[in-house]
C-alpha positions as a printed NumPy array, in Angstrom:
array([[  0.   ,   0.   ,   0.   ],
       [  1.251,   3.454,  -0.935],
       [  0.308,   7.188,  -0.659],
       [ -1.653,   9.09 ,  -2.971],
       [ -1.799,  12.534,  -3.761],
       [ -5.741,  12.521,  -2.484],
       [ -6.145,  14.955,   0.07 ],
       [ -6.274,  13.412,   3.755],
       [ -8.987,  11.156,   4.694],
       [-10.826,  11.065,   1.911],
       [ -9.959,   8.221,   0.319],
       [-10.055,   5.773,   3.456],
       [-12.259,   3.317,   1.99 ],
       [-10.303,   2.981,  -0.903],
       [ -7.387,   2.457,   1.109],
       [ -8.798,   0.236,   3.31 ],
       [-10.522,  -2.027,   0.411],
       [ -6.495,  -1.977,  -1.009],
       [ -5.156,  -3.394,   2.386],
       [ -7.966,  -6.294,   2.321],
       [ -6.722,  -7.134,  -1.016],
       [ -3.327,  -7.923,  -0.063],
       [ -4.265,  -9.499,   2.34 ],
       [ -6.777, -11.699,   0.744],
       [ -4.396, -12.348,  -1.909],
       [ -1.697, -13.844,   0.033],
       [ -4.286, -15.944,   2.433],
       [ -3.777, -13.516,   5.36 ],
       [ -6.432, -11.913,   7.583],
       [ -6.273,  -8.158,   9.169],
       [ -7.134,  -7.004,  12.469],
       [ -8.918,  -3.491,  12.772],
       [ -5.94 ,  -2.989,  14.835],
       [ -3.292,  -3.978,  11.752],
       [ -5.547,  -2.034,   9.44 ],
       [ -5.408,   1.348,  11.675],
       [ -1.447,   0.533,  11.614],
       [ -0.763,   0.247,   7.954],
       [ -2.77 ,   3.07 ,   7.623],
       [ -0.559,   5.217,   9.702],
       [  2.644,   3.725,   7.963],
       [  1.271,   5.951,   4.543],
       [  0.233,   8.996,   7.273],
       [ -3.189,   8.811,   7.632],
       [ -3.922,   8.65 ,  11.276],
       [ -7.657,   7.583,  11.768],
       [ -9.442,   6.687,  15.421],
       [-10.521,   3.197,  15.82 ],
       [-14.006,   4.177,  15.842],
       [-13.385,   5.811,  11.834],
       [-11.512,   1.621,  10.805],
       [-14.726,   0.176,  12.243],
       [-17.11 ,   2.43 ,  10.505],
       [-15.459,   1.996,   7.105],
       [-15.539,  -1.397,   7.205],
       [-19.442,  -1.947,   8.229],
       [-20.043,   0.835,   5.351],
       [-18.017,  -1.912,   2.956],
       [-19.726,  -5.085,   4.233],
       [-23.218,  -3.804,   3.41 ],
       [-21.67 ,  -3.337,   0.101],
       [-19.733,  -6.092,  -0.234],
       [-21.083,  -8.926,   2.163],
       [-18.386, -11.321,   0.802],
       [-15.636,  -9.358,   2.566],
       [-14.417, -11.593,   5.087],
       [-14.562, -11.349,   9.018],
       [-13.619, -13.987,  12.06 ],
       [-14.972, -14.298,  15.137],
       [-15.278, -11.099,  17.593],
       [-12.927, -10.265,  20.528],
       [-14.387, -10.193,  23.925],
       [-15.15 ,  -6.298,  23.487],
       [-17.332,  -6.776,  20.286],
       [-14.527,  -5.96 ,  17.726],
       [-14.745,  -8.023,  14.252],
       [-11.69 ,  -9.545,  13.557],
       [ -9.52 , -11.517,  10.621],
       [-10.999,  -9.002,   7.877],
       [ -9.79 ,  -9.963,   4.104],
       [-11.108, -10.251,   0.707],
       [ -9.921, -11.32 ,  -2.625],
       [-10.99 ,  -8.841,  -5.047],
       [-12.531, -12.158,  -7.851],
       [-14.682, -12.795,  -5.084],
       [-16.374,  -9.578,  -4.357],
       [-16.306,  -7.262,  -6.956],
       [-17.646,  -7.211, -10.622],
       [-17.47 ,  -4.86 , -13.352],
       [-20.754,  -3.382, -13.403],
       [-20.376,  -2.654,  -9.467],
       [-16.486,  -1.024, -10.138],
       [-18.096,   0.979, -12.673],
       [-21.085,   2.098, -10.714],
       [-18.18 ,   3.531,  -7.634],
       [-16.391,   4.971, -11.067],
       [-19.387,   7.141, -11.579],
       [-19.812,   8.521,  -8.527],
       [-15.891,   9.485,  -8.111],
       [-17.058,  10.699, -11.793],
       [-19.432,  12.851, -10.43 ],
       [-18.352,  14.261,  -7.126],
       [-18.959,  18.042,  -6.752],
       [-16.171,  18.273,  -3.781],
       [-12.811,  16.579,  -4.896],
       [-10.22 ,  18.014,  -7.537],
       [ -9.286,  16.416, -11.123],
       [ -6.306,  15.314,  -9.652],
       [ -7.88 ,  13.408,  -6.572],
       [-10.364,  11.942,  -8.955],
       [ -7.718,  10.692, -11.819],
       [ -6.099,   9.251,  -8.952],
       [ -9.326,   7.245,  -7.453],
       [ -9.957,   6.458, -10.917],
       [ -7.185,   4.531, -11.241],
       [ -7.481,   2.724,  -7.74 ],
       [-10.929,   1.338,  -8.673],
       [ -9.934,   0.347, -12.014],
       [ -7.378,  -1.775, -10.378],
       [-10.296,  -3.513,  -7.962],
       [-11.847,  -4.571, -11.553],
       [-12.086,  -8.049, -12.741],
       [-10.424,  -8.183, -15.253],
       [-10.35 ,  -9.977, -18.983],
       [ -9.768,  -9.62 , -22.76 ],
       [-11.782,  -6.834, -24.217],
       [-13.205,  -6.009, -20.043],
       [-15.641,  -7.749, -18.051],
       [-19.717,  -6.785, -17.298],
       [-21.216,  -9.467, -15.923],
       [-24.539,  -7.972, -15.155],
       [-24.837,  -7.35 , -19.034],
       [-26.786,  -9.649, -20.284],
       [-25.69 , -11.815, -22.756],
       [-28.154, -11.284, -25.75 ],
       [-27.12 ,  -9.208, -29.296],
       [-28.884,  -6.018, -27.61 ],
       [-26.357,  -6.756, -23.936],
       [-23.729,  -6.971, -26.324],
       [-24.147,  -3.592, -27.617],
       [-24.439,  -2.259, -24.298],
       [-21.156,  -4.22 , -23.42 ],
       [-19.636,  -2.623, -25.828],
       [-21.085,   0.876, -25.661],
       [-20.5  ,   0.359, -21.201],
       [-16.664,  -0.407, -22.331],
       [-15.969,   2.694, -24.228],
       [-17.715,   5.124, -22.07 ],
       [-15.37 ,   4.011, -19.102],
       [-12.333,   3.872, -21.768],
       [-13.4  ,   7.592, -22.669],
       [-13.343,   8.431, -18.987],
       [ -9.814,   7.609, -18.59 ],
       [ -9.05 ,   8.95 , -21.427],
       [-10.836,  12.474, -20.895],
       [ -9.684,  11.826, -16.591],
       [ -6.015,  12.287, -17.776],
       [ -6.82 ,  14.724, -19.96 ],
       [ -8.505,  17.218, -17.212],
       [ -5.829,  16.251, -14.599],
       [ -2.6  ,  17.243, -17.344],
       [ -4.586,  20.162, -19.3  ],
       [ -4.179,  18.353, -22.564],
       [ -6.314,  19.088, -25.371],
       [ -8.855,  16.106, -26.57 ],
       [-10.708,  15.502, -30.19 ],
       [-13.132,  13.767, -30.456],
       [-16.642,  12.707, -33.12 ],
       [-20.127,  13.134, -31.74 ],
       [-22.365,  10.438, -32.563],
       [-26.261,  10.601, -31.833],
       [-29.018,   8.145, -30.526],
       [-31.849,   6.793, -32.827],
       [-35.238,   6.037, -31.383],
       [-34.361,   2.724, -30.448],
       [-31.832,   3.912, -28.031],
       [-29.03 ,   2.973, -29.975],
       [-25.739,   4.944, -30.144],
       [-25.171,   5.677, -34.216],
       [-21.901,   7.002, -35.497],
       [-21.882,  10.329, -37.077],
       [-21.673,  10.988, -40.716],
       [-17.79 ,  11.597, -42.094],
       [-16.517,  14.868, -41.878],
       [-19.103,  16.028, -39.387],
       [-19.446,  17.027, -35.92 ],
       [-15.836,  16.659, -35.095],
       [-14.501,  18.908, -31.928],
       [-11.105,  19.688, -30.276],
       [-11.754,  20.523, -26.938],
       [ -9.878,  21.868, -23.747],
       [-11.823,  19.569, -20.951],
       [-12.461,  20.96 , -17.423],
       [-14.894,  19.224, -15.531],
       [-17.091,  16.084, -15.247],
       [-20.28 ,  15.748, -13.874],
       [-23.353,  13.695, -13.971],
       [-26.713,  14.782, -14.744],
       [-29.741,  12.214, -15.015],
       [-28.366,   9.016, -15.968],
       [-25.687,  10.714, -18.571],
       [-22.63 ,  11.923, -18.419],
       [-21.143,  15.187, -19.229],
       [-18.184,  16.721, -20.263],
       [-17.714,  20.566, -19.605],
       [-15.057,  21.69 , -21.794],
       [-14.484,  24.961, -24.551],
       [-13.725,  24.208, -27.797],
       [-10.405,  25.106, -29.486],
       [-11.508,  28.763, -31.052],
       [-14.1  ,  29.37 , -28.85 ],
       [-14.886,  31.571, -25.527],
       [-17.583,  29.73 , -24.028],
       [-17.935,  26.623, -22.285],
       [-20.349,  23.956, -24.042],
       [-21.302,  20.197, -22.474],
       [-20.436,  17.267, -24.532],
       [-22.46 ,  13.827, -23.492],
       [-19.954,  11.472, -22.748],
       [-21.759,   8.597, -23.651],
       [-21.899,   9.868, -27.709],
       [-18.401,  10.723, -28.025],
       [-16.384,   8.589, -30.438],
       [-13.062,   8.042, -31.465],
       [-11.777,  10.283, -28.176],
       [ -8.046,  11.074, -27.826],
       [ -5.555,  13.367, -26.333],
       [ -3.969,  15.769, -29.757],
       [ -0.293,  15.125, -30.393],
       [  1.642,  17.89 , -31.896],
       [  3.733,  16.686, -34.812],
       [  6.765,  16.113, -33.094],
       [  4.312,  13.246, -31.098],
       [  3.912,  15.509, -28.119],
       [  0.555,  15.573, -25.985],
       [ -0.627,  19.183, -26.432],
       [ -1.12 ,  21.368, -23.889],
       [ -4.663,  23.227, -22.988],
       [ -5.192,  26.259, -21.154],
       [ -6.069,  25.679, -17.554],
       [ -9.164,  27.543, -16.81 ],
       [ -7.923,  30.01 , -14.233],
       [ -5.235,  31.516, -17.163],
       [ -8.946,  32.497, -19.23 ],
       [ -9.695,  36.24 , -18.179],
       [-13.735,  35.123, -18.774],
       [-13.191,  32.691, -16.563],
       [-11.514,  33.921, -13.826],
       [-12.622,  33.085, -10.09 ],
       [-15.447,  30.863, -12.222],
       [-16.729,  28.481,  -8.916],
       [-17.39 ,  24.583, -10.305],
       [-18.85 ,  23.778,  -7.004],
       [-21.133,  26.816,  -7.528],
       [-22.072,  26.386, -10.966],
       [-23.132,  21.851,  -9.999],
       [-24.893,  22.986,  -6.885],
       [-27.331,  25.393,  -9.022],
       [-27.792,  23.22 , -12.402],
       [-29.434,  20.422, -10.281],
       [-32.527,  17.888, -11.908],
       [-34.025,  15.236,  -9.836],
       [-36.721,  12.978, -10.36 ],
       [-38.151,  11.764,  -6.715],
       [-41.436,   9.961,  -7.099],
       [-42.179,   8.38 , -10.477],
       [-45.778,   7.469, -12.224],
       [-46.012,   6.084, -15.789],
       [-46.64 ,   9.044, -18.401],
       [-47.294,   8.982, -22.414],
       [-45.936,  11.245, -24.071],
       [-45.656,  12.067, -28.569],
       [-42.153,  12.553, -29.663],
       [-40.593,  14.443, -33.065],
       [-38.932,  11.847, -34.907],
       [-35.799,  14.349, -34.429],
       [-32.173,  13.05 , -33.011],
       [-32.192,  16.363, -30.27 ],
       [-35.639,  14.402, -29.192],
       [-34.349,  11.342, -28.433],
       [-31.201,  12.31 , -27.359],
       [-32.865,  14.246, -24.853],
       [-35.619,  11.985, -24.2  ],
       [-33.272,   8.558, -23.578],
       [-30.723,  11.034, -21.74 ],
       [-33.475,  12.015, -19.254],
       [-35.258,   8.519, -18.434],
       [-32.778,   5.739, -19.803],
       [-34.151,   2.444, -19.766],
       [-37.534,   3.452, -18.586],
       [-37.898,   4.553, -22.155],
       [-40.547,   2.216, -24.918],
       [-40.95 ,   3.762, -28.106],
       [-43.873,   2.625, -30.483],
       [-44.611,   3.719, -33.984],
       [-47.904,   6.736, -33.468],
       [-50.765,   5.859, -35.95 ],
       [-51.556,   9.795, -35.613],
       [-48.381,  10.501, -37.778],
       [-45.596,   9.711, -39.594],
       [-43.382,  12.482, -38.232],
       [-44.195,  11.297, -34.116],
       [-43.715,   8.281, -31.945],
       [-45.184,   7.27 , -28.974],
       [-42.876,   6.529, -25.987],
       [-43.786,   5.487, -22.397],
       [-41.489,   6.285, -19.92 ],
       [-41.116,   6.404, -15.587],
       [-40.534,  10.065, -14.091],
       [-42.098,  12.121, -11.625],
       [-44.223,  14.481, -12.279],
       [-43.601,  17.647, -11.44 ],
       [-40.263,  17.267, -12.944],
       [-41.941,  15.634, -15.882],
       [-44.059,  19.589, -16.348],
       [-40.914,  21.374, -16.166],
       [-38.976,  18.907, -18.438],
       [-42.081,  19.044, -21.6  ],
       [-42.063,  22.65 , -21.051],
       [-38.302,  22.352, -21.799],
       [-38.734,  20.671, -25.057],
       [-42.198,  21.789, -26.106],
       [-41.095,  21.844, -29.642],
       [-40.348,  18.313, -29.381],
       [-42.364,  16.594, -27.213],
       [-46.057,  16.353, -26.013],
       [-47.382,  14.963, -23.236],
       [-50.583,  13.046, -23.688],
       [-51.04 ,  11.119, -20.506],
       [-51.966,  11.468, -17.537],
       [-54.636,  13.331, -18.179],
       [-53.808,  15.853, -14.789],
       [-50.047,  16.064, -15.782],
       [-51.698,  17.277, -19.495],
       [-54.096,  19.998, -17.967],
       [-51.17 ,  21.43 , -15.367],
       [-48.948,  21.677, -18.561],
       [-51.316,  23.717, -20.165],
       [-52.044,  25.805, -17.074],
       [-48.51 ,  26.531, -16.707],
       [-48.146,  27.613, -20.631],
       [-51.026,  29.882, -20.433],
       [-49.493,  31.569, -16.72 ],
       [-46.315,  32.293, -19.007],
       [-48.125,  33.159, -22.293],
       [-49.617,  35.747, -20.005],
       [-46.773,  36.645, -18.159],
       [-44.162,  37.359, -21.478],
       [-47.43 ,  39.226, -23.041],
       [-46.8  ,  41.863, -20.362],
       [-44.923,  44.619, -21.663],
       [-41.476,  45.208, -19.896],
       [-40.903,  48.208, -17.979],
       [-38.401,  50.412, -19.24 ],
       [-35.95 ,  50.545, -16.256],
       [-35.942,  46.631, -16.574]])
């Protein structure tokens, strides 16, 4: 077990989960007490109380990790795993996207984690998902799961070393698929800055090579993704954000806490969709795999799809994409729609004052 540039405490867990695996893979068992001790031999000086805690907080996880008898006081002893035995892909991945998507650690602490977990993977020719099924549609999703964690790493070392990425942008047909794009089209070279997670996509917050402003990029329909090399086979360097005079004291933590989109309580809702790529990427991007699409006998230029959300989300999303979506059941959901339309029909026929 060694040090990582992480920030403190942290990453306990991950350390922790490390020291089982050695253990576990040389047939050896840990005490809390040996655990607290190896901890300190890297300088991270925990209580007792924090060892015990992490490692109740990985056994609901992981109920395979191993632990002996208790001590007279109550203390679980002989802790150990072997990583084959506990983890699989899909549940490595899962822990990726949250380090992924954490509002409160740096690029360089989340690079780092990255490349912990991917260690704690199973691993095999081509990667492993074993809770992919096995059928042709799983093994598109195998294969679409595999490159959006390859384009993480790729994009994580990227952000960490301010290296500038290019990429195609590919775009989801109303079967959910992920289609490449045409040649010659929709190509970007982008200096990447943050990632973050917003329903069940992915994002990439990044400004293109040319360009002032920052744009998102869905992770999930980039192609081809690489780091530039300057003719001499160099990685080439990307401004950092800070050296940008527009953006300048610009707060990340700020700017994730106020672009938030939950969906709490969900009922099943109906809804007629443009037979447009922005539809469907925004409609599978939204509700994933609560998403059925059916051909609409009312016209050929509109499906039907059913999906799961909630719906008072649900009103502000359709509002969102009135142009390419309607909502035709539940009936209430419908009528609030339309009562919120008309409030802001009325509202925006208001002339403005002229000290607004």
């Amino acid at each position: 077990m060694h040090i990582r540039d992480v920030g403190g405490k942290k990453a306990i867990p991950f350390y922790i989960l490390e020291a089982l695996q050695e253990a576990g893979e040389k047939g050896e068992t840990l005490t809390q007490k040996e655990i607290q001790q190896k901890l300190e031999a890297i300088g991270i000086h925990v209580s007792a109380n924090t060892i015990r805690d992490n490692l109740s907080i990985i056994q609901a996880f992981f109920p395979n990790v191993a632990s002996g008898n208790k001590t007279s006081f109550g203390h679980k002893t002989g802790w150990s795993f072997k990583k084959s035995d506990v983890f699989d892909a899909s549940q490595v991945y899962f822990l990726m996207a949250l380090v992924q998507s954490a509002r409160r650690i740096s690029p360089r602490e989340r690079n780092d984690l990255m490349k912990t977990l991917r260690k704690l993977a199973p691993q095999s020719e081509g990667g492993t998902f074993a809770s992919i099924p096995n059928t042709q549609k799983g093994e598109e999703a195998r294969d679409r799961t595999y490159k959006f964690f390859h384009n993480l790493e790729i994009i994580g070392e990227a952000i960490e070393c301010s290296y500038y990425i290019e990429f195609d942008k590919g775009y989801i047909d109303r079967e959910g698929k992920l289609c490449p794009p045409e040649p010659n089209t929709h190509h970007y070279k982008v200096a990447p800055y943050r990632i973050l997670s917003r329903y069940d996509s992915t994002y990439l917050l990044g400004i293109c090579k040319g360009e002032e402003e920052m744009r998102n990029f869905t992770i999930e329909l980039m192609c081809n993704v690489h780091i530039v090399q300057n003719q001499d086979g160099k990685k080439q360097s990307s401004p950092k954000l800070h050296e940008l005079p527009k953006y300048k004291g610009f707060d990340f933590n700020r700017y994730l806490d106020t672009h938030l989109y939950g969906f709490p309580n969900t009922s099943a809702i109906t809804l007629r969709v443009n037979k447009n790529p922005a539809a469907f990427k925004a409609l599978y991007s939204a509700f994933g795999d609560s998403v059925h699409v059916y051909d609409d006998d009312a016209g050929k230029n509109t499906v039907i799809a059913e999906v799961e959300a909630d719906k008072h989300a649900m009103l502000y999303w359709a509002m969102l994409y009135a142009d390419l979506v309607e909502v035709i059941k539940p009936k209430d959901l419908r009528e609030n729609i339309l009562q919120a339309l008309q409030t802001a029909e009325k509202t925006y026929k208001k002339p403005v004052a002229k000290d607004a």
